[in-house]
C-alpha positions as CSV (number, residue, x, y, z in Angstrom):
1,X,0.0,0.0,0.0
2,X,1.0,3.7,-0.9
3,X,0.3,6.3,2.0
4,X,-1.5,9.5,0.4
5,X,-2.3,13.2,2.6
6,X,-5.3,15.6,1.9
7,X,-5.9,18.9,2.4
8,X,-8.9,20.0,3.9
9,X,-11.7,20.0,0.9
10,X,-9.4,17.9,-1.4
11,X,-11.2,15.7,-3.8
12,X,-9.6,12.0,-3.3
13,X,-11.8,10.6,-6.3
14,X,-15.4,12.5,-8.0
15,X,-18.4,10.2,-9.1
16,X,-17.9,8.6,-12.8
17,X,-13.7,8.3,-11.6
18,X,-12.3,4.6,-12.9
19,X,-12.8,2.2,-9.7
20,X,-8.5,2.0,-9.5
21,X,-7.9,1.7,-5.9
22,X,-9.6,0.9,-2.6
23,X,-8.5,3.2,0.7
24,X,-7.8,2.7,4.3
25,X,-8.3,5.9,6.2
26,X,-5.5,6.2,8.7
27,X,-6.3,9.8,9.9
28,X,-8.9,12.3,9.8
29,X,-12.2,12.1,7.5
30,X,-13.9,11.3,4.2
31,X,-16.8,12.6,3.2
32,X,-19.0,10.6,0.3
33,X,-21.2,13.3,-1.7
34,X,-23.3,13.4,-4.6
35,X,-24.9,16.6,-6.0
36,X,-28.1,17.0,-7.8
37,X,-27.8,19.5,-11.2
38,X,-27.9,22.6,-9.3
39,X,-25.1,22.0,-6.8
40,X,-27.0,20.6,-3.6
41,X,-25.1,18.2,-2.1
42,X,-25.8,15.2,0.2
43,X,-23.5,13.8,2.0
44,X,-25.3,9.7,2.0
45,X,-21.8,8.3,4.4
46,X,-18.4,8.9,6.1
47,X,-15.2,7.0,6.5
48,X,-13.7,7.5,9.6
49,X,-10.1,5.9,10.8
50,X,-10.1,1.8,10.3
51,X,-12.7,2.0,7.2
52,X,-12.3,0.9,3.8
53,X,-13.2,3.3,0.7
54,X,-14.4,2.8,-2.6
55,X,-14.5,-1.4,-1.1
56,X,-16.9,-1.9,-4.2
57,X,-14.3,-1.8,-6.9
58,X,-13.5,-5.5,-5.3
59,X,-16.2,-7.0,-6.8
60,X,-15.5,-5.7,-10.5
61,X,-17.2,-2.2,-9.7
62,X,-15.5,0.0,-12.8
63,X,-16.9,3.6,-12.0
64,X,-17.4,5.5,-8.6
65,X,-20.8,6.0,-8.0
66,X,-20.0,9.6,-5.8
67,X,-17.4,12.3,-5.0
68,X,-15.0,11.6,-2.0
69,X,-13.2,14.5,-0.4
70,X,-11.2,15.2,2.5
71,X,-12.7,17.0,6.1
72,X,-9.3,18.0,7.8
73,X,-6.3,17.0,7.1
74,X,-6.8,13.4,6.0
75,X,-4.1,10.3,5.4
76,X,-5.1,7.1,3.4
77,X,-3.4,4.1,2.7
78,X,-3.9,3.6,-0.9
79,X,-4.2,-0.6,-2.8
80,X,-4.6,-0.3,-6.1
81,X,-6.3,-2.6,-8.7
82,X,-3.4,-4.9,-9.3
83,X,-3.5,-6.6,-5.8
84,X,-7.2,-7.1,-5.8
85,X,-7.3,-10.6,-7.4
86,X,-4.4,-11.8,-4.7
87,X,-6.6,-10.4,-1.9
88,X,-9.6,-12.4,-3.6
89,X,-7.9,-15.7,-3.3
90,X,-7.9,-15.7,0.5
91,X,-11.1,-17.1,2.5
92,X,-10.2,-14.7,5.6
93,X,-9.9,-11.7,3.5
94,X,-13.4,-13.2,1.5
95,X,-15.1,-13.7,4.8
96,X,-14.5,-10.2,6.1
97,X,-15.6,-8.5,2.7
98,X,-18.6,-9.8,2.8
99,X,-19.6,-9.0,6.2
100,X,-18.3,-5.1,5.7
101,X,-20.9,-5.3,2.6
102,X,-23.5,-6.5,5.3
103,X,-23.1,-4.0,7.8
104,X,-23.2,-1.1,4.6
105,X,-25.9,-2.8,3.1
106,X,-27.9,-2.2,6.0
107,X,-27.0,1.3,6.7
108,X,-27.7,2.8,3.4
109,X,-31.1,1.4,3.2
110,X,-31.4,2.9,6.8
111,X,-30.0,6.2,5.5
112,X,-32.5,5.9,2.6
113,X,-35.5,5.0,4.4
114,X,-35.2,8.4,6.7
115,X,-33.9,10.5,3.9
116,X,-36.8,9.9,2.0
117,X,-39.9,8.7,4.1
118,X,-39.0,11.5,7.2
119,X,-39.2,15.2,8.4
120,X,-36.5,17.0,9.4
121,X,-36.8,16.6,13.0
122,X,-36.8,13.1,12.4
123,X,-33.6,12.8,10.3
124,X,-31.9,15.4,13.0
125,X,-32.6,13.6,16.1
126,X,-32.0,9.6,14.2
127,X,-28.3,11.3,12.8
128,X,-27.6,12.3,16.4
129,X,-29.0,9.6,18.4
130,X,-26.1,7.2,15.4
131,X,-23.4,9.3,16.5
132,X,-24.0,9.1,19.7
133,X,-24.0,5.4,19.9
134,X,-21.1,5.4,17.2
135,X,-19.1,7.5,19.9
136,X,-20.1,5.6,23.0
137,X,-19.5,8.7,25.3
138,X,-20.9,8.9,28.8
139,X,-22.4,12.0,28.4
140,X,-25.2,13.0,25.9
141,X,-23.4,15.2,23.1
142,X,-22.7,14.9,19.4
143,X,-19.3,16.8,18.2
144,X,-20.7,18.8,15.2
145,X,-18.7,19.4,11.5
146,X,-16.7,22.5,11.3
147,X,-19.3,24.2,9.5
148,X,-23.8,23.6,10.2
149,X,-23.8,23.3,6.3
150,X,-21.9,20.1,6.2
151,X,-24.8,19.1,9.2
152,X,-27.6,20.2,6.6
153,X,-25.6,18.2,4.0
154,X,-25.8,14.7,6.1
155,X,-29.7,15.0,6.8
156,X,-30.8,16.5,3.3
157,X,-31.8,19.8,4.4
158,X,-31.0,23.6,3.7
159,X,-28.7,25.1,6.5
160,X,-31.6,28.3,7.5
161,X,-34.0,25.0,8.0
162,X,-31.3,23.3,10.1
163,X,-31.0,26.6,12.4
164,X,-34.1,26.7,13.3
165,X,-34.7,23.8,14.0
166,X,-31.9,23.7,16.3
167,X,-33.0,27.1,17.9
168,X,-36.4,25.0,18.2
169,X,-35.0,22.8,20.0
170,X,-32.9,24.9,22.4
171,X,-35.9,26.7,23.5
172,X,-38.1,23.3,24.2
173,X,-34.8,22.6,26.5
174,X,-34.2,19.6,24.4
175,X,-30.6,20.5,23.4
176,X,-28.5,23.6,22.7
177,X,-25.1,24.5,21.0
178,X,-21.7,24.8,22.8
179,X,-18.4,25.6,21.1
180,X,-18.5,22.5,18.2
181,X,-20.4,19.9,20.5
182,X,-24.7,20.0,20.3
183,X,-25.3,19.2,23.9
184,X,-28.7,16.8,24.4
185,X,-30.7,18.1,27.5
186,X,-33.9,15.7,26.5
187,X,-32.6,12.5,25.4
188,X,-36.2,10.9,26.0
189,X,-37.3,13.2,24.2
190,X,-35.0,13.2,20.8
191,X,-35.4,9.4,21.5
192,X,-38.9,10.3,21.1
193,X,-38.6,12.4,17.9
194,X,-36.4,9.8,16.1
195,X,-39.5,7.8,16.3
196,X,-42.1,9.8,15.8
197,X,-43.9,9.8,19.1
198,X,-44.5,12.0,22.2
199,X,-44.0,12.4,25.5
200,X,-46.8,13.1,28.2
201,X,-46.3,16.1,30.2
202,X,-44.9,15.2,33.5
């Protein structure tokens, strides 16, 4: 494997690239996009440190099927093509691949059922209520993106819809903004929102 760095923003591969590598991100963040013709984007995953990118080109996958770019200063390990048929030949390596298509399998038809089928409080409070059991912290809060448009961009919303909702919220007392974390004061509550249901007043 090759070691590659990115810049903030820097494109690693855009959608239609040839499938010529798979990634291992060592450090920092990639951010999968696509954009609709007027420049919208949606950001549908993220590959954090230990995940594998672009993991389709394995199975014969020839073109990428969305833009890949860098959030912070980002390092990758890079395979390219010409190893793929040795990794193929090992049952382990077999095995593993198909349980990481598992686990994605069912994420993106999670991501797609509340991107599609769901309000925006909904898609808010399920994205935070992922990251925090993603994180495992002991204390209810969600580290936010360096700007509330890449937010808007993970949940398919505009950014002025995301703010309010956010102020929304802070006035219900179900969570409020400090420094880059959001801070969850109701978890019941967002619990509660992520599923489309109420509370009784105590």
């Amino acid at each position: 494997m090759t070691e590659r760095q990115l810049c903030d923003k820097e494109i690693l591969f855009l959608q239609h690239d040839p499938c010529h590598f798979i990634g291992i991100v060592v450090d920092g963040m990639i951010y999968h996009v696509l954009f609709n013709p007027d420049g919208r984007e949606l950001i549908i995953e993220r590959s954090a440190p230990g995940q594998v990118i672009g993991i389709t080109a394995l199975i014969g996958q020839e073109l990428r099927c969305e833009t890949a770019c860098a959030s912070g200063v980002t390092r990758i390990l890079i395979l390219s093509r010409a190893h793929f048929q040795l990794l193929l030949k090992e049952r382990a390596f077999l095995e593993r691949l198909l349980d990481i298509f598992k686990t994605q399998v069912e994420a993106h038809i999670s991501f797609i059922e509340t991107m599609c089928l769901y309000p925006l409080e909904v898609r808010l409070a399920r994205h935070l209520l992922d990251n925090l059991q993603a994180s495992g912290t002991a204390t209810p809060h969600v580290r936010l993106p360096a700007y509330q448009g890449l937010l808007a961009s993970m949940i398919n919303a505009s950014r002025p819809k995301l703010n309010a909702s956010l102020q929304a919220w802070k006035r219900q007392g179900l969570a409020h903004i400090r420094q880059d974390c959001l801070l969850i004061d109701d978890l019941s509550q967002i619990r509660c929102k992520a599923c489309l249901r109420t509370l009784s007043p105590r």
